[in-house]
N, CA and C atoms of all chains as a GROMACS GRO file, in nm:
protein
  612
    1UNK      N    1  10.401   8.397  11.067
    1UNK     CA    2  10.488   8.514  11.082
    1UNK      C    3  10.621   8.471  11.141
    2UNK      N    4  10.627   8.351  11.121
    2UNK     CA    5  10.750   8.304  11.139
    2UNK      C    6  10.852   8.253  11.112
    3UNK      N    7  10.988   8.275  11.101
    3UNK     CA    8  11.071   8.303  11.217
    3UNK      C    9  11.046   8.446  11.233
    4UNK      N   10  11.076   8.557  11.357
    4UNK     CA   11  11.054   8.655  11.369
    4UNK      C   12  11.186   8.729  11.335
    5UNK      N   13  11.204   8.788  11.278
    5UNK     CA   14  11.316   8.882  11.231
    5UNK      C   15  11.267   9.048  11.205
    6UNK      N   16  11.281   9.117  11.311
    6UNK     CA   17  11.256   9.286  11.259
    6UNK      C   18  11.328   9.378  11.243
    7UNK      N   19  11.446   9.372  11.149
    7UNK     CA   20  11.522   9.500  11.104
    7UNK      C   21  11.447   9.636  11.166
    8UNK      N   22  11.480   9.681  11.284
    8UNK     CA   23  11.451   9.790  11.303
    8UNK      C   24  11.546   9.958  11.307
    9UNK      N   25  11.512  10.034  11.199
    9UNK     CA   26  11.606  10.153  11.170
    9UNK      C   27  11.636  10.194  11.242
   10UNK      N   28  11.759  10.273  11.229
   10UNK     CA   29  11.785  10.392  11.403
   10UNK      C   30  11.809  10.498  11.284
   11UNK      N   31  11.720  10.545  11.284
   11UNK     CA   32  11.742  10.751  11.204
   11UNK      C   33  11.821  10.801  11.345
   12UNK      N   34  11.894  10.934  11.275
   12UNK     CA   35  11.918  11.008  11.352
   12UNK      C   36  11.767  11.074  11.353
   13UNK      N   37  11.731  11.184  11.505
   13UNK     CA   38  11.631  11.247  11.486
   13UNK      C   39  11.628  11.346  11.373
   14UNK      N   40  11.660  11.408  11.309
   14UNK     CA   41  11.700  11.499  11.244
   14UNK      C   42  11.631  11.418  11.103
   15UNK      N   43  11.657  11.323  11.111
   15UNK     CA   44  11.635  11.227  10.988
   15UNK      C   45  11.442  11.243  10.960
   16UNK      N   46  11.396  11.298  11.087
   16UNK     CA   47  11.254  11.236  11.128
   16UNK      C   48  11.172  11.349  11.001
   17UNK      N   49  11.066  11.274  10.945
   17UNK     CA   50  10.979  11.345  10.892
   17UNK      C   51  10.888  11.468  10.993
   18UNK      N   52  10.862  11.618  10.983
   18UNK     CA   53  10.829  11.630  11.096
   18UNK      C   54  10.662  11.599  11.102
   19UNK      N   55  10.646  11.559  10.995
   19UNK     CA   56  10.462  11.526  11.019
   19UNK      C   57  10.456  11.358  11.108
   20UNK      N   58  10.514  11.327  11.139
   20UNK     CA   59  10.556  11.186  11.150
   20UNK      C   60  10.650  11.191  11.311
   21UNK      N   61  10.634  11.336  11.386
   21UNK     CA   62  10.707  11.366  11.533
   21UNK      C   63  10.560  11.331  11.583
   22UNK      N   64  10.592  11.246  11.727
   22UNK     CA   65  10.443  11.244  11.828
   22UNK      C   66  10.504  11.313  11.925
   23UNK      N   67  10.433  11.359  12.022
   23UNK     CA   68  10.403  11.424  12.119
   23UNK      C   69  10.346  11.327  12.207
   24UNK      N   70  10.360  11.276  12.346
   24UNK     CA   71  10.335  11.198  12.455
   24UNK      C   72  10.316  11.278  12.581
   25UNK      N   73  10.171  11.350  12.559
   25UNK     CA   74  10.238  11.470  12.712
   25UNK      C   75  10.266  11.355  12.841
   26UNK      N   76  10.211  11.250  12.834
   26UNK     CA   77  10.254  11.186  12.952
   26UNK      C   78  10.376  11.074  12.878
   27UNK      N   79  10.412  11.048  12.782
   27UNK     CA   80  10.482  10.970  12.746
   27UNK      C   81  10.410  10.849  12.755
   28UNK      N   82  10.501  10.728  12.718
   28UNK     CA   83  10.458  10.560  12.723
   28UNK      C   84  10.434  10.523  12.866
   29UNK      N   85  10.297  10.419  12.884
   29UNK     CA   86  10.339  10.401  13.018
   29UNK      C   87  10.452  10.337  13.118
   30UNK      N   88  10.519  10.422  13.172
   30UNK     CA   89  10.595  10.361  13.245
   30UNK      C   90  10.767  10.349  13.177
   31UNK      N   91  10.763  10.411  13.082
   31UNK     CA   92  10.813  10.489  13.007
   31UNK      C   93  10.919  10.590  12.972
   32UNK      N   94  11.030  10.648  12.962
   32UNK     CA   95  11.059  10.799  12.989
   32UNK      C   96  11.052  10.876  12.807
   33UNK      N   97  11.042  10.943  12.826
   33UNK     CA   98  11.064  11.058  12.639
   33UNK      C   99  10.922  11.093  12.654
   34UNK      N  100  10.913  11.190  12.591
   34UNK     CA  101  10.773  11.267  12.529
   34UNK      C  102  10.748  11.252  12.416
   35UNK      N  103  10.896  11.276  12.308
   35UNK     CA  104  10.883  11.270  12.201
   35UNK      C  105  10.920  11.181  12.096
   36UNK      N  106  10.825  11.103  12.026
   36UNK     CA  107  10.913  11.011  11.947
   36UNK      C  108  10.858  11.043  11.814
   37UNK      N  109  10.936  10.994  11.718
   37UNK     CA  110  10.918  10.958  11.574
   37UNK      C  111  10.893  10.853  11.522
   38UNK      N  112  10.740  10.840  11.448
   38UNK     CA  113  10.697  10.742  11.407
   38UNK      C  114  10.740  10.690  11.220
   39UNK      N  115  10.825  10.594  11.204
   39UNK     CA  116  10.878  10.568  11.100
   39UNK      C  117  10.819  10.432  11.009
   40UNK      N  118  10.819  10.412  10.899
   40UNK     CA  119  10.753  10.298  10.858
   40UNK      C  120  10.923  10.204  10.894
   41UNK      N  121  10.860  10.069  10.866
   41UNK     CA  122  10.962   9.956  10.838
   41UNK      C  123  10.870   9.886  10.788
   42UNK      N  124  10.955   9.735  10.798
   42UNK     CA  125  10.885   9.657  10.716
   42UNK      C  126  10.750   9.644  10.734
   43UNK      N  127  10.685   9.669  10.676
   43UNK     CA  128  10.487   9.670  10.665
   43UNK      C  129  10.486   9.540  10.712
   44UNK      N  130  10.384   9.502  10.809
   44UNK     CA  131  10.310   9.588  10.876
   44UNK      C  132  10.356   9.624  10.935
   45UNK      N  133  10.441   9.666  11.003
   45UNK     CA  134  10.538   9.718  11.122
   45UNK      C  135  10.604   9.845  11.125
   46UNK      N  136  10.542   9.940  11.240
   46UNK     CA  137  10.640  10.054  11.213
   46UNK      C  138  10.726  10.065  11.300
   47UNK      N  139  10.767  10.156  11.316
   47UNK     CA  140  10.878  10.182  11.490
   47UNK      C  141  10.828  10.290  11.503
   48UNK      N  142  10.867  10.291  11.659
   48UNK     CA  143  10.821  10.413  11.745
   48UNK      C  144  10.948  10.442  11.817
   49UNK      N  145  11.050  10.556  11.766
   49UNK     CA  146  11.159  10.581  11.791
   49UNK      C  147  11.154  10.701  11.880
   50UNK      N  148  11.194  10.711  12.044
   50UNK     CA  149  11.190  10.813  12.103
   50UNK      C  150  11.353  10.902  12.029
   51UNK      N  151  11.319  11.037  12.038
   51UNK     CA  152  11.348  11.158  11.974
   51UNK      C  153  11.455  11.196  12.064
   52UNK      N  154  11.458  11.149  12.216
   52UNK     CA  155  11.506  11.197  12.331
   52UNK      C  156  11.624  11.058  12.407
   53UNK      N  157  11.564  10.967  12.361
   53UNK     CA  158  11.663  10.854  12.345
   53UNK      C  159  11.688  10.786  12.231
   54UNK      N  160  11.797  10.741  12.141
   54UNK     CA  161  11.792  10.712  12.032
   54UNK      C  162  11.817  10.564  12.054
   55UNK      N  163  11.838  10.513  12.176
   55UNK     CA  164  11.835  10.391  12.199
   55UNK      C  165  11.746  10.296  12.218
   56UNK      N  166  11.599  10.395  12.244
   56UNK     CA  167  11.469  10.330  12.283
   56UNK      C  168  11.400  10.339  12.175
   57UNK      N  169  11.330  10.248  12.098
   57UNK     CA  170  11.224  10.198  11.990
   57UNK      C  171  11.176  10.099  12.023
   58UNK      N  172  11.011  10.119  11.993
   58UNK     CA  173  10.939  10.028  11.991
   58UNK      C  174  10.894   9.969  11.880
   59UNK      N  175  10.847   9.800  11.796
   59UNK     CA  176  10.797   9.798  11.727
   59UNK      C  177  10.654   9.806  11.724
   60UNK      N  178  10.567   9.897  11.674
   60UNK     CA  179  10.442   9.878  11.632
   60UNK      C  180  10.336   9.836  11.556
   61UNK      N  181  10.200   9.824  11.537
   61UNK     CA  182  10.189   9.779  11.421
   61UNK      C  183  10.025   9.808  11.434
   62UNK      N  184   9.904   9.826  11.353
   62UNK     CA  185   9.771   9.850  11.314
   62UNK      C  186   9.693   9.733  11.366
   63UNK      N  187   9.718   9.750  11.486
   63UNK     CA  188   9.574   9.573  11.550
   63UNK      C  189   9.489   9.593  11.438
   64UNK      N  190   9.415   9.684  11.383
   64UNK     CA  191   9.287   9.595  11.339
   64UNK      C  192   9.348   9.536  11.206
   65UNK      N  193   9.461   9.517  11.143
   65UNK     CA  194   9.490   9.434  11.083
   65UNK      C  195   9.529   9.310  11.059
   66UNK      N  196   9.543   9.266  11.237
   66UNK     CA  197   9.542   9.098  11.322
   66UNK      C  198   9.466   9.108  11.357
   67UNK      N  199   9.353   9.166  11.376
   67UNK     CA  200   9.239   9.116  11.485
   67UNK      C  201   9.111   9.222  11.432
   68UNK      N  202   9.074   9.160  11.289
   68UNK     CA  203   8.945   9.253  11.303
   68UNK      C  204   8.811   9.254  11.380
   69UNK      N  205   8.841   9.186  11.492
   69UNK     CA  206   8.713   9.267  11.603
   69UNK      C  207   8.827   9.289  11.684
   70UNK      N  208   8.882   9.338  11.733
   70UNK     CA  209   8.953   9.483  11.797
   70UNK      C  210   8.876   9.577  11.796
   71UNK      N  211   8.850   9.618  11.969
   71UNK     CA  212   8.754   9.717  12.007
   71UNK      C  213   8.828   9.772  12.139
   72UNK      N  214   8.814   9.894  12.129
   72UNK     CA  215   8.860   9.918  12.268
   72UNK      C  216   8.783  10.020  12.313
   73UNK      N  217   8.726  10.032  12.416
   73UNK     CA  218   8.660  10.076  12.546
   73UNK      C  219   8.731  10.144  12.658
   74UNK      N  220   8.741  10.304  12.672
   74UNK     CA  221   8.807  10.362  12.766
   74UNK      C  222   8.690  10.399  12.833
   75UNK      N  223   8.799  10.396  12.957
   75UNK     CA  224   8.728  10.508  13.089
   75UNK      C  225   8.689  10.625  13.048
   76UNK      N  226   8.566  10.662  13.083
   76UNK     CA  227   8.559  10.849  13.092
   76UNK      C  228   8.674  10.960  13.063
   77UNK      N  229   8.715  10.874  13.177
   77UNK     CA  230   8.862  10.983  13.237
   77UNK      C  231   8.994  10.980  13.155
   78UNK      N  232   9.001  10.840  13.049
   78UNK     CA  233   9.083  10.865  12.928
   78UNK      C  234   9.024  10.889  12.813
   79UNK      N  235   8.926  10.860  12.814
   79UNK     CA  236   8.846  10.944  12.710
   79UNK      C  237   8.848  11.090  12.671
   80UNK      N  238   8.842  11.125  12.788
   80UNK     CA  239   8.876  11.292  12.783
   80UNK      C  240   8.996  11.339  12.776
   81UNK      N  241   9.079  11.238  12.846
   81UNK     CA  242   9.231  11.285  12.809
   81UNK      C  243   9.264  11.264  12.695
   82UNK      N  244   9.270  11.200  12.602
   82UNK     CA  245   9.270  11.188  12.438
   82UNK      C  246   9.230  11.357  12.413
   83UNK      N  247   9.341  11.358  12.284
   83UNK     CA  248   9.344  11.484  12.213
   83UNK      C  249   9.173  11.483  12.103
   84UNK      N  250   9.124  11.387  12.116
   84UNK     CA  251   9.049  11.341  11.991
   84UNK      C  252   8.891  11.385  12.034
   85UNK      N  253   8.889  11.484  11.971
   85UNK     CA  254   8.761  11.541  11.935
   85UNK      C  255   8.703  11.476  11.852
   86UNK      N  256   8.774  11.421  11.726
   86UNK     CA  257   8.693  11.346  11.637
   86UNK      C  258   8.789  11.176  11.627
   87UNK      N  259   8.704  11.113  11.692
   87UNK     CA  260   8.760  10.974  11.669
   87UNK      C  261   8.832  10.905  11.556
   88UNK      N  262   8.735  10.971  11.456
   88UNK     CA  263   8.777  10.882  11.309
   88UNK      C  264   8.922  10.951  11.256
   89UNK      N  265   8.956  11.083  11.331
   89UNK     CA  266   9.106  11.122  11.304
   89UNK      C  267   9.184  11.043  11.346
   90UNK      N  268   9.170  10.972  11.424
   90UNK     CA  269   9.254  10.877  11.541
   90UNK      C  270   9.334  10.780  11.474
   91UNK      N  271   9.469  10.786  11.490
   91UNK     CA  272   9.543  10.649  11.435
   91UNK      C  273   9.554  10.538  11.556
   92UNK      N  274   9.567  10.438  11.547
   92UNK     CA  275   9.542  10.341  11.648
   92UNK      C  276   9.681  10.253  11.586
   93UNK      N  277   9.797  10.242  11.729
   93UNK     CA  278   9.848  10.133  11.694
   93UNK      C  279   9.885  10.045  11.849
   94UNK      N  280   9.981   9.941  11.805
   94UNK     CA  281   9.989   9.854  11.964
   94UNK      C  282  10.116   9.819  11.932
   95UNK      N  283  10.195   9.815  12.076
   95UNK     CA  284  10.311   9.769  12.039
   95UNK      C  285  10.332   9.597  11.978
   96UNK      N  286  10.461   9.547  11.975
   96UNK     CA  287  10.430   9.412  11.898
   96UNK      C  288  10.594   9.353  11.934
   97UNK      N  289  10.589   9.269  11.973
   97UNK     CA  290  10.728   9.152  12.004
   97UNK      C  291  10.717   9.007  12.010
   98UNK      N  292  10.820   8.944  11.982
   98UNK     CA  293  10.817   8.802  11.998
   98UNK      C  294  10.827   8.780  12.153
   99UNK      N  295  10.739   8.694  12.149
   99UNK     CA  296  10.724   8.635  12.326
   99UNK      C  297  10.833   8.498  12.303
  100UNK      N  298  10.901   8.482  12.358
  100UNK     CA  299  10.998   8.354  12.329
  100UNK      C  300  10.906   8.213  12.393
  101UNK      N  301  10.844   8.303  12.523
  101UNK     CA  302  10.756   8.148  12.582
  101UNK      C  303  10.662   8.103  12.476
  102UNK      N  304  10.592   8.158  12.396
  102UNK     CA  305  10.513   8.171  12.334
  102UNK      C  306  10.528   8.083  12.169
  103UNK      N  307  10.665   8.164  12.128
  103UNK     CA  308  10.774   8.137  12.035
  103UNK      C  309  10.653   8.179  11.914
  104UNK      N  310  10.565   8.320  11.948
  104UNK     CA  311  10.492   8.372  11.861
  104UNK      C  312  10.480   8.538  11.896
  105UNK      N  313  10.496   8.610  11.765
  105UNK     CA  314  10.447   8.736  11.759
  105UNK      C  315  10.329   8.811  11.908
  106UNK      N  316  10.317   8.862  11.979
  106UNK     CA  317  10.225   8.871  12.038
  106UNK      C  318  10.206   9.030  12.060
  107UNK      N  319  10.112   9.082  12.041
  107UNK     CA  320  10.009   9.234  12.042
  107UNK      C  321   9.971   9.264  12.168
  108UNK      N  322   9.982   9.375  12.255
  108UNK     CA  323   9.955   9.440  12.340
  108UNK      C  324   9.812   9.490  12.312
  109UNK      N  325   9.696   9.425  12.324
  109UNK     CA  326   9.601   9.491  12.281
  109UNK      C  327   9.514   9.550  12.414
  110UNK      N  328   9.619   9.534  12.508
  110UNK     CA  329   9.515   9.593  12.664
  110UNK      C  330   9.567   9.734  12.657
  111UNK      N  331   9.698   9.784  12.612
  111UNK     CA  332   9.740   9.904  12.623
  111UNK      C  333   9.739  10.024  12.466
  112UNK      N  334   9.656  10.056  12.395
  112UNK     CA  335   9.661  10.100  12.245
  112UNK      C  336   9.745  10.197  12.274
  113UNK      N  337   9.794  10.266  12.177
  113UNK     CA  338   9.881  10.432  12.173
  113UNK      C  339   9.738  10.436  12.066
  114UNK      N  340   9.717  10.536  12.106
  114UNK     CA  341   9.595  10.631  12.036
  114UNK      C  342   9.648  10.775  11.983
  115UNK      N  343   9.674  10.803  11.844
  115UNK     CA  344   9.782  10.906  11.768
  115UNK      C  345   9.662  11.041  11.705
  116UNK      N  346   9.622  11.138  11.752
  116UNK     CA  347   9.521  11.222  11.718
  116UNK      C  348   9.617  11.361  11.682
  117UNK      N  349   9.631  11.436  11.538
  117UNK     CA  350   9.709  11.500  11.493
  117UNK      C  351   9.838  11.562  11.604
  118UNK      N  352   9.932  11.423  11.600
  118UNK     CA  353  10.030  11.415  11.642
  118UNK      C  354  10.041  11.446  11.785
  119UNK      N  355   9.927  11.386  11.885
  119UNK     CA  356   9.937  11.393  12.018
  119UNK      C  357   9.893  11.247  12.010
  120UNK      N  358   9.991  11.192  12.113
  120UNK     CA  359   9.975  11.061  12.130
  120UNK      C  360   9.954  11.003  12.275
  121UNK      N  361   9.869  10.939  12.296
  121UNK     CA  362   9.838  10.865  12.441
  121UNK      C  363   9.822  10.731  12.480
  122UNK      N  364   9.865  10.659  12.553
  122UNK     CA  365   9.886  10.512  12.566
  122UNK      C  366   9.765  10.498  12.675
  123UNK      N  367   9.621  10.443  12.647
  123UNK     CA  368   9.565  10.376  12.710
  123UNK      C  369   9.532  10.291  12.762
  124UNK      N  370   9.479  10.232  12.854
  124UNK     CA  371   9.420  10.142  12.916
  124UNK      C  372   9.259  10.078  12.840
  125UNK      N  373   9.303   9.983  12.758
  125UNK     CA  374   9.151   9.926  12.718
  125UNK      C  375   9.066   9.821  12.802
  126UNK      N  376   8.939   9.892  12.840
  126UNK     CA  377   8.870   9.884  12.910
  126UNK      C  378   8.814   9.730  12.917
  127UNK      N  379   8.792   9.679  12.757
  127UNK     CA  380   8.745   9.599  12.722
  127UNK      C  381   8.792   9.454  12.777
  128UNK      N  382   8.738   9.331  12.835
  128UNK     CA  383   8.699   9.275  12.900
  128UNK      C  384   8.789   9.184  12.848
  129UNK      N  385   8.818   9.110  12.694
  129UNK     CA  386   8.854   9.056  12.631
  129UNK      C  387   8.995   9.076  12.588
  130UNK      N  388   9.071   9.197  12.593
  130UNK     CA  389   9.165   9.269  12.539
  130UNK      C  390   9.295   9.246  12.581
  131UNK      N  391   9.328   9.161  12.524
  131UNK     CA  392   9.487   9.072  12.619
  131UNK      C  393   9.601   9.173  12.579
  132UNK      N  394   9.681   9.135  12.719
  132UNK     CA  395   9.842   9.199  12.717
  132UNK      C  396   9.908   9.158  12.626
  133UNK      N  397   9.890   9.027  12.558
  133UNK     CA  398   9.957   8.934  12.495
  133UNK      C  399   9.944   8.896  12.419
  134UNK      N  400   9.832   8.931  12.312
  134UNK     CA  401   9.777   8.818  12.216
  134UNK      C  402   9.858   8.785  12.090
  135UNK      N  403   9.898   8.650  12.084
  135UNK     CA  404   9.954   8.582  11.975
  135UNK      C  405   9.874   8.555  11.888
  136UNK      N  406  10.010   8.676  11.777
  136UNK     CA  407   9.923   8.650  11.612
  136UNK      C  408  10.022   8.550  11.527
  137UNK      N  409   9.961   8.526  11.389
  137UNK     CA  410  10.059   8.456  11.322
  137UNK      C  411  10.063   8.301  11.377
  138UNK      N  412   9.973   8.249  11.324
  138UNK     CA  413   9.980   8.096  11.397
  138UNK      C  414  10.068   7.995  11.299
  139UNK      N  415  10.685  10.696  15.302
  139UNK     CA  416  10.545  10.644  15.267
  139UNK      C  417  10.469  10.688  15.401
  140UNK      N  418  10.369  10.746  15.343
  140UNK     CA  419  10.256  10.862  15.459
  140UNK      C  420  10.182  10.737  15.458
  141UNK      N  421  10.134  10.700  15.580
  141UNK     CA  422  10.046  10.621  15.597
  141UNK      C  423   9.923  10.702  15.701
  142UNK      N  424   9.795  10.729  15.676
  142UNK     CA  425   9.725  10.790  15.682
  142UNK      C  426   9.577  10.683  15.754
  143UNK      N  427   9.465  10.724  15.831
  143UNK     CA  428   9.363  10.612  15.837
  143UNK      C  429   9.277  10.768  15.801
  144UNK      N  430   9.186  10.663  15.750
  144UNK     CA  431   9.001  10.775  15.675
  144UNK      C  432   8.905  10.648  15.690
  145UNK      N  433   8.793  10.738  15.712
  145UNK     CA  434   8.682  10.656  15.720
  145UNK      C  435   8.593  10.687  15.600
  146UNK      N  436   8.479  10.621  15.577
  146UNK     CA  437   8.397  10.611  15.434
  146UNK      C  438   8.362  10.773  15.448
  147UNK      N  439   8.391  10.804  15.353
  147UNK     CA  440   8.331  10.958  15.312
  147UNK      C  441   8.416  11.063  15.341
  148UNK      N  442   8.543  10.997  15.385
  148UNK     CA  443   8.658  11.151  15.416
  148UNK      C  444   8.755  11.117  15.308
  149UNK      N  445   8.822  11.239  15.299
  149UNK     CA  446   8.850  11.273  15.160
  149UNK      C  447   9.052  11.280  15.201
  150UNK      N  448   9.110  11.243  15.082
  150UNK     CA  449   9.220  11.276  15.089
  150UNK      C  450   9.271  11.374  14.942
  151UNK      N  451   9.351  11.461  15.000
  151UNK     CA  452   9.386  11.558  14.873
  151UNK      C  453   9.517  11.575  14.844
  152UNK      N  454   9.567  11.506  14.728
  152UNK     CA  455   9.702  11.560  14.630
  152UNK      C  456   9.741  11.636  14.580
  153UNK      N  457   9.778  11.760  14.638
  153UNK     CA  458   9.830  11.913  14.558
  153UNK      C  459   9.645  11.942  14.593
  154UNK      N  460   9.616  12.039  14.499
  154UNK     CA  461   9.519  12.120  14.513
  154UNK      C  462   9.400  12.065  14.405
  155UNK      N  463   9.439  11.951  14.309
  155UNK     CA  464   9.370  11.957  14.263
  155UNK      C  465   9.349  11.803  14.236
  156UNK      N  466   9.360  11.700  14.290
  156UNK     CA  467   9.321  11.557  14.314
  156UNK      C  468   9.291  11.531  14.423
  157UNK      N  469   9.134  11.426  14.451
  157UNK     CA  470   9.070  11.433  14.583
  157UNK      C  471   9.037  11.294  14.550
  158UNK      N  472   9.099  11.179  14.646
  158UNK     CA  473   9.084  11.097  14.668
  158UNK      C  474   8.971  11.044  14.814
  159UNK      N  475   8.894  10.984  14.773
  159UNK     CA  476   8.773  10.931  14.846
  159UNK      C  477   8.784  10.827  14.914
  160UNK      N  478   8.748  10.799  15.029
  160UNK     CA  479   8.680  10.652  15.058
  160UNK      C  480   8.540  10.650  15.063
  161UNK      N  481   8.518  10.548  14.976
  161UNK     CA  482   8.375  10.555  14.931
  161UNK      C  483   8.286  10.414  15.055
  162UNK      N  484   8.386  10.348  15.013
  162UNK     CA  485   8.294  10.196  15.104
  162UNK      C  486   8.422  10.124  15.139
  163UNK      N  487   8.422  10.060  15.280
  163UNK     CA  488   8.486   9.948  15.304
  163UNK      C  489   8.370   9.837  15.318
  164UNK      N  490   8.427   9.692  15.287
  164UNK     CA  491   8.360   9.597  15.279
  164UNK      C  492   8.459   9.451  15.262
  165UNK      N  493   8.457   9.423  15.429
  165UNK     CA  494   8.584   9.324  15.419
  165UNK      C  495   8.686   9.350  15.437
  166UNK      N  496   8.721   9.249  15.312
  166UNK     CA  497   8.891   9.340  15.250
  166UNK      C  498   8.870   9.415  15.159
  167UNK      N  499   8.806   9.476  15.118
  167UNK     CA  500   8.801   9.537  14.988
  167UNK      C  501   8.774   9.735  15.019
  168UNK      N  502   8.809   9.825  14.940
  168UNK     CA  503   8.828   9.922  15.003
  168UNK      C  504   8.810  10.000  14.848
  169UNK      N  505   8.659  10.068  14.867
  169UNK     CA  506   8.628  10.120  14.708
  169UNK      C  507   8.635  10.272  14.764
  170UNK      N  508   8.722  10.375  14.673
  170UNK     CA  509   8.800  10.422  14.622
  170UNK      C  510   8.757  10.516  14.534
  171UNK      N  511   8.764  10.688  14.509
  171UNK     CA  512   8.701  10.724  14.397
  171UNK      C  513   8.803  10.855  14.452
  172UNK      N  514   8.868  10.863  14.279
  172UNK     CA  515   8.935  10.949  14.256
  172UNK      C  516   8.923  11.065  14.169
  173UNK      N  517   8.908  11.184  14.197
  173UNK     CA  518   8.898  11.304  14.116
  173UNK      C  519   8.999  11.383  14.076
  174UNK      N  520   9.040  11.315  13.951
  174UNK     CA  521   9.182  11.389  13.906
  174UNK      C  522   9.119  11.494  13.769
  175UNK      N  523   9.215  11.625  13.750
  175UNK     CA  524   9.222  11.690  13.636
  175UNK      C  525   9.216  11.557  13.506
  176UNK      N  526   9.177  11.579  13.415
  176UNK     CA  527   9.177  11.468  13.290
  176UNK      C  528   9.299  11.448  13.223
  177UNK      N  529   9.414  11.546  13.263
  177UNK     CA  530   9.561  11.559  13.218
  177UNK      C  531   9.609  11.497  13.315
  178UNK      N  532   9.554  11.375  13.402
  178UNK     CA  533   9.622  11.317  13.483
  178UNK      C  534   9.598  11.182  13.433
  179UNK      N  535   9.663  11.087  13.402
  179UNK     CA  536   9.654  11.010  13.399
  179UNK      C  537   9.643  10.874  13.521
  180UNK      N  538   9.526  10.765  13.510
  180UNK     CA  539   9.506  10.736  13.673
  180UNK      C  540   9.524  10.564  13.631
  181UNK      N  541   9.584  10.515  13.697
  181UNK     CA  542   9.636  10.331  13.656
  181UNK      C  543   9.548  10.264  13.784
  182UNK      N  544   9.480  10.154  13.789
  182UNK     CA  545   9.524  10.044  13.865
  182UNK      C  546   9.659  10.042  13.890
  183UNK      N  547   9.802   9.970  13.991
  183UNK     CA  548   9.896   9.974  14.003
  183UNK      C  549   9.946   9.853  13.946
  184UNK      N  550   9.868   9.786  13.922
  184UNK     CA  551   9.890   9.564  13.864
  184UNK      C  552   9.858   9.633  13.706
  185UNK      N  553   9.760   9.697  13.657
  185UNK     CA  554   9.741   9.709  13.507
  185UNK      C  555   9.863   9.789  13.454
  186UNK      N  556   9.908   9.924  13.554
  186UNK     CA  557  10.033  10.038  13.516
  186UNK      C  558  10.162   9.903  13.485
  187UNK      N  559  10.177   9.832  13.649
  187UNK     CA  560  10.282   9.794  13.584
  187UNK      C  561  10.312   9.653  13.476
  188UNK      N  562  10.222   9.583  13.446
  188UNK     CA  563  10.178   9.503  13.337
  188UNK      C  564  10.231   9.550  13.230
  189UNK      N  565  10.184   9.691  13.199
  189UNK     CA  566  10.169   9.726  13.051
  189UNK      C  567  10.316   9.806  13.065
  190UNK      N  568  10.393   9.839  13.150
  190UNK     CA  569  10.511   9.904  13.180
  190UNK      C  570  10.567   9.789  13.144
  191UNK      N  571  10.593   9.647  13.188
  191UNK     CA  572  10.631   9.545  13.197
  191UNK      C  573  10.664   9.527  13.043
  192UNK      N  574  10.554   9.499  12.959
  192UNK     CA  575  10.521   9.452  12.839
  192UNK      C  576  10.605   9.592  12.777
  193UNK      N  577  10.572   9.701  12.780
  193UNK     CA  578  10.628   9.814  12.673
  193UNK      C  579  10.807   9.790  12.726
  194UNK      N  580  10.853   9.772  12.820
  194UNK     CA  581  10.969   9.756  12.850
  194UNK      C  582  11.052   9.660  12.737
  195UNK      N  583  11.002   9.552  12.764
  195UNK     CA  584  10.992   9.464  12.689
  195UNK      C  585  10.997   9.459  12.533
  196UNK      N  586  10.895   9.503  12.510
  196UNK     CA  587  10.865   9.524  12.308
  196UNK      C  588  11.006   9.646  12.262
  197UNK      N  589  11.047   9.715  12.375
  197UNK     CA  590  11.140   9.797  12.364
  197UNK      C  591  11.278   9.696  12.377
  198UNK      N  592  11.319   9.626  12.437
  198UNK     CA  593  11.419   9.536  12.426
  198UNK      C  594  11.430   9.505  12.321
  199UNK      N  595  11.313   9.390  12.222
  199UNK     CA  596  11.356   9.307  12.174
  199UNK      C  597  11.449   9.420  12.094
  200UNK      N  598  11.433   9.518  12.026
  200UNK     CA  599  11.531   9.601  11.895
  200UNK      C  600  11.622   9.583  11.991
  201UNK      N  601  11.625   9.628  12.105
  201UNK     CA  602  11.802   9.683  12.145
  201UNK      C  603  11.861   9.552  12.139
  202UNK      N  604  11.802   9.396  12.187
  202UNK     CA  605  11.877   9.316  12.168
  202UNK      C  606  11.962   9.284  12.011
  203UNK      N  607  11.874   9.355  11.936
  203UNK     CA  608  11.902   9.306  11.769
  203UNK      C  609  11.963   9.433  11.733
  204UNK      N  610  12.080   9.508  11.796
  204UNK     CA  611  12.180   9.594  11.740
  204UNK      C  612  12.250   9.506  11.698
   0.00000   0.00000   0.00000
């Protein structure tokens, strides 16, 4: 996946599909916006464009398409906070950047955004194995 | 910053509706049990700011590439 190069769009919001607006009642962690717009780019990669800052985007992207055993394991207590009554509605993505120390792609797979008809929540994965960091693309 | 002392089994309360516990001291170690609404979201403070760290971050690299 290398060299890393990610053309990432800036829509105006207005531009935003509205099936394609998230909702963050708590926002990203650590974070500010509630609302962003989720846009494709270059596959696999989407952006996660806050609605409320047009300066802040994240790139994202479908872990289980780098890492098919990707599992994640919440607490009770985010378990319940998830909009998701039914799991299998659930879109699952992780953010994604070049680590320069690294000088590789690397996946946030300790923190998922979990996307359940357009309420979105950034968890904590429980799971034992589940790095801040993991470098894909060898 | 309220700095407060509790002993195992007394309770501390945030607004009306988060009740923070001391459950056990042992050592250094000081276990902890928190009863928040489920619309609260509850961090470790090393995992919150990790993943604050990292999303900060994945948010740069675009702004660097205007």
């Amino acid at each position: 996946v290398t060299p890393f190069t990610l053309e990432v769009p800036r829509f105006p919001p207005t531009d935003a599909a509205p099936q394609s607006i998230i909702e963050f009642p708590h926002g990203l962690i650590g974070i500010p916006g509630r609302r962003y717009a989720l846009h494709e780019s270059d596959a696999p990669f989407l952006v996660l464009q806050s609605i409320d800052d047009r300066t802040l985007s994240m790139p994202v992207t479908n872990p289980f398409r780098f890492v098919e055993t990707y599992a994640i394991e919440l607490s009770d207590h985010d378990g319940a906070r998830l909009c998701a009554r039914d799991p299998a509605r659930a879109s699952t993505y992780v953010t994604v950047r070049h680590d320069p120390e690294l000088g590789r792609l690397v996946l946030n797979l300790r923190a998922p955004i979990v996307i359940v008809s357009g309420c979105g929540h950034q968890v904590i994965n429980q799971a034992p194995d589940a790095s801040l960091r993991a470098p894909i693309g060898a | 910053l309220l700095i407060i002392t509790r002993r195992p089994g007394e309770k501390i309360m945030l607004g009306d509706d988060i009740v923070i516990e001391v459950i056990e001291v042992s050592g250094s170690s000081v276990r902890v049990g928190i009863a928040a609404p489920r619309s609260v979201p509850v961090y470790r403070e090393e995992i919150w700011r990790a993943v604050k760290d990292e999303n900060e971050a994945a948010a740069a690299v675009d702004r660097d590439q205007r």
